[in-house]
N, C-alpha and C positions, 0 to 999 in steps of 0.2 A: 058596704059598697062592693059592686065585683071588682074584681083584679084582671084589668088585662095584660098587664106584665107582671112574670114571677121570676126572679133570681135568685138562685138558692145557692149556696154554697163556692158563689162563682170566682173561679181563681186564674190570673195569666203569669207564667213566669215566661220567660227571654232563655234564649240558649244563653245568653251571657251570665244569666245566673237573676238577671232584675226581675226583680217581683213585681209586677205594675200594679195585679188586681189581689187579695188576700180574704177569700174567704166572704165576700159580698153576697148579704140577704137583701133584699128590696121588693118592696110588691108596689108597681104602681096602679091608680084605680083609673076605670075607667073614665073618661069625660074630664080628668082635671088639669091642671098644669102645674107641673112638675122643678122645680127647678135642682140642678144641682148645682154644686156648688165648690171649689177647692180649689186649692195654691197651682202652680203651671208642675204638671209633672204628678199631680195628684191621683191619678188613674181615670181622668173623665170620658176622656179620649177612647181610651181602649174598653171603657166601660162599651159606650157606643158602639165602636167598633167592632165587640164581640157580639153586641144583640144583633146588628146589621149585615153580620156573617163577613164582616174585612177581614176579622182577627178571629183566629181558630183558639177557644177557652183551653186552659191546663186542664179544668178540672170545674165542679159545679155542671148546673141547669139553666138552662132561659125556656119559660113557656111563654108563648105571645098568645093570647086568646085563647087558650088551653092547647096550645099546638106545642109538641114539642122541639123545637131548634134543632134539635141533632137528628130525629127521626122523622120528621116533617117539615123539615128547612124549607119546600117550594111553600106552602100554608101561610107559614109562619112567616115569613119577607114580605109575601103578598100584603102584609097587613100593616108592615111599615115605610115611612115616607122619613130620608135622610137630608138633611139639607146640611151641609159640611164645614167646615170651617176653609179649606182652601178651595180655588174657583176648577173646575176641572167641567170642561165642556167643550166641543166638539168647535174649533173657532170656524169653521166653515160651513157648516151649516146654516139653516136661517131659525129663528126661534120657533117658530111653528114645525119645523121639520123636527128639530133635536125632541120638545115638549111630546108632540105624537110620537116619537120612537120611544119616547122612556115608557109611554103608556104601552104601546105593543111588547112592552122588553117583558111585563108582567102578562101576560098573558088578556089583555082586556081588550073588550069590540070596542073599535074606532068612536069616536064619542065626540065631534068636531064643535056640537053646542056646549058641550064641557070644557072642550078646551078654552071654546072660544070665550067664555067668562071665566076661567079663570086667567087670561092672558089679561080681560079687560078688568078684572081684580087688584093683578099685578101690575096694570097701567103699562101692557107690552102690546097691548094689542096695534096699536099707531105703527109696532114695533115688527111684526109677527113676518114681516120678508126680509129683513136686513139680516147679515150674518154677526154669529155671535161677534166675531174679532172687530168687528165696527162698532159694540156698544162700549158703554162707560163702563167701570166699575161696578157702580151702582146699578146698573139696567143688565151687568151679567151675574150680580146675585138676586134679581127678580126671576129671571130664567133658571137658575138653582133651584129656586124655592117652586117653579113651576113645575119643573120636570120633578120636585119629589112631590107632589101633588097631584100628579098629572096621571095614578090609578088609582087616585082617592083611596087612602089610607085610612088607617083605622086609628095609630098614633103615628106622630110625625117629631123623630128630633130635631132640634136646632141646636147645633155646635159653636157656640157663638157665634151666633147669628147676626147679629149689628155691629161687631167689632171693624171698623173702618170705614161704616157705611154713613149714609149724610142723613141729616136727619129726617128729612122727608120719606124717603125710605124706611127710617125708623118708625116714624107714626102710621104708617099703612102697615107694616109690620104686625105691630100690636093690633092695630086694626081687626087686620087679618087673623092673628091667634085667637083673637077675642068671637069672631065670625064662626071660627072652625070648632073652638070649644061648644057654642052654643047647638053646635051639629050634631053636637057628639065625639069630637075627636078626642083624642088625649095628647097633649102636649108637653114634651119634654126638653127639657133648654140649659144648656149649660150657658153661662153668664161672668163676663168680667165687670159686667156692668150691674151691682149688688142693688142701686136702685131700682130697674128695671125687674128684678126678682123679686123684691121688695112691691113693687106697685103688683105684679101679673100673677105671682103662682101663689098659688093654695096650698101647697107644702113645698117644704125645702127641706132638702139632702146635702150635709157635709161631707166631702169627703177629703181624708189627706193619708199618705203614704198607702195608698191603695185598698183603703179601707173605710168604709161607713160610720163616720165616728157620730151621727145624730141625724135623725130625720123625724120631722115634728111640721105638724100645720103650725102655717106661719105666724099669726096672730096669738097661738098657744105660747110658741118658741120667744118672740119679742115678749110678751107677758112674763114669761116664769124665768126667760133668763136678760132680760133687759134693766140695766141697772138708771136710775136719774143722777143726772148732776145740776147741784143747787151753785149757780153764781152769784156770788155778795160783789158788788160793788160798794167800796170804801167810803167813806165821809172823808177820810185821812187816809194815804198812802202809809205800807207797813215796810220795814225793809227784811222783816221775817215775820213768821208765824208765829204767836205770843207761844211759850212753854206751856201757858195753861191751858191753850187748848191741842195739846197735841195728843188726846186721846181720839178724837175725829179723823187725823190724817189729813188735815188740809191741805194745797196747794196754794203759793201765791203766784199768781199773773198779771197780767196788763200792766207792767211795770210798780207792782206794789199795789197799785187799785183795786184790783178784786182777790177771792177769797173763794176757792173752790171745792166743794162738798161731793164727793160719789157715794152713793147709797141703794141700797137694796128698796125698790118700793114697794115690793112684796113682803117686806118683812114688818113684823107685831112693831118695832121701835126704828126708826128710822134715825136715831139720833138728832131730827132737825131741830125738834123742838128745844131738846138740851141745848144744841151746839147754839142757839139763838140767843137763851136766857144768859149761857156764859158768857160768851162775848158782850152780852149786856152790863154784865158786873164786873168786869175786867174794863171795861169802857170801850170797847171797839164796837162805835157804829157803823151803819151801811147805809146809803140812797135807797138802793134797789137791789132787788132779787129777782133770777127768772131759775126755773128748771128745766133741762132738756130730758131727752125720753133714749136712750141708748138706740139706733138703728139698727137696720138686719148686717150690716157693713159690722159695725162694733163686735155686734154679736160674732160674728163668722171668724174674724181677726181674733177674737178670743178664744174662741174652740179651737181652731187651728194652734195657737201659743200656749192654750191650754194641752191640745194632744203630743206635739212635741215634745214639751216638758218631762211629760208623762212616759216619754218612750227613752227620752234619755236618762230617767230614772233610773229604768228598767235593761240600759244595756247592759 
């Protein structure tokens, strides 16, 4: 697949001495959606930030398209579309005025059947002579999302993009991402909402303490590192775990009633079968069994308390 984003080497520190960004490799492809992913303070922000040209890199590269960022900054902007995490737009203006200025800000001929659908995409169009400080909430992050759209981009981030927005906004939303991918766009989305990443992107990027600690297509990533857990519900409540089976590791819950198994499903022995036939000869029966499937949420919470661990190791 081509790469229309390349980060090589890319690093921010802070006159204060904080390291935000350490050493960040990422290639994203073109046409996919991208999610990233990390704790609040994880460097997602400033990731963006630096490809978008807010935030000036310590160190490293960004190509966009094969343009390079520091030697051809007008190119390489032209080609992306930012939609922000906080609202920042002109409250006096009307939405059609702010939308066609973002457009002339990049250099593009006047395009008013362009605007004019994607206002009526964004369901602003009814909208398109009120001034921004008279909409809601919600109807001033549709004109966010217009004005970065509104030179037709090549990729387009979303900063948390649905964070406080209602839901109907949310489903045109995805709508919309899903419309733009099939165009060709590439979309990039940082996410508090690990469902939402979960249902929409094709790979997912970890990042914590300013660093890429895993990026894997998604369905690879759930696969090889998603663990199951088997629920026994009791025939007889236990008030502990018998000693004999305490090579399994089990868990008691639902007040003594069930009987809780986590296992690799990946792996040649998954210990169920054992852990079944024991508790058969020890005499603990069950009703019912169900097994869950680890989530992209699980997963992420784990990489994250996994890379921690790992660094506190290592101070």
């Amino acid at each position: 697949m081509t790469a229309v984003l390349q980060l090589s080497g890319l690093g921010k520190t802070y006159k204060s001495g904080h390291i935000a960004l350490s050493n960040v490799d990422l290639e994203i492809n073109k046409g996919e959606i991208f999610a990233l992913l990390g704790p609040n303070g994880a460097g997602k922000t400033t990731l963006i930030s630096i490809v978008c040209g807010i935030v000036t890199a310590s160190s490293g590269t960004v190509l966009v398209g094969g343009h390079d960022h520091a030697r051809d900054y007008r190119a390489a902007r032209s080609m992306i579309g930012l939609v922000p995490q906080e609202l920042h737009t002109d409250a006096f203006e009307t939405v059609l005025a702010t939308v066609s200025f973002s457009r002339g800000l990049f250099g593009k001929p006047k395009n008013p059947a362009y605007i004019e659908q994607l206002l009526r995409d964004l369901s602003l169009w009814d909208k398109r002579n009120s001034k921004i400080m008279e909409l809601s909430g919600g109807m001033k992050r549709r004109v966010m999302i217009a004005k970065a759209l509104s030179h037709e981009p090549e990729i387009l981030f979303l900063d948390e993009p649905t964070a406080g927005v209602d839901v109907e906004l949310r489903r045109d939303m995805w709508a919309m991402v899903h419309g733009l991918r099939e165009r060709g766009v590439t979309i990039i989305l940082t996410t508090h909402y690990i469902e939402e990443a979960e249902e929409m992107a094709d790979r997912v990027g970890v990042i914590s303490k300013g660093q890429i600690i895993l990026v894997e297509e998604k369905h690879a990533l759930i696969k090889k590192l998603g663990r199951k857990t088997l629920t026994l519900n009791l025939a007889e409540p236990l008030d502990a775990v018998p000693p004999e089976l305490a090579d399994w590791k089990l868990e008691l819950a639902g007040d003594g009633h069930e009987l809780v198994y986590e296992f690799d499903s990946q792996a040649e022995a998954t210990g169920v079968p054992s852990l079944l036939r024991r508790m058969s000869d020890i005499g603990v029966g069950f009703k019912d069994l169900h097994t869950k499937q680890s989530s992209l949420e699980d997963i992420f919470v784990g990489l994250v308390r996994e890379d921690k661990g790992a660094r506190e190791a290592t101070a």
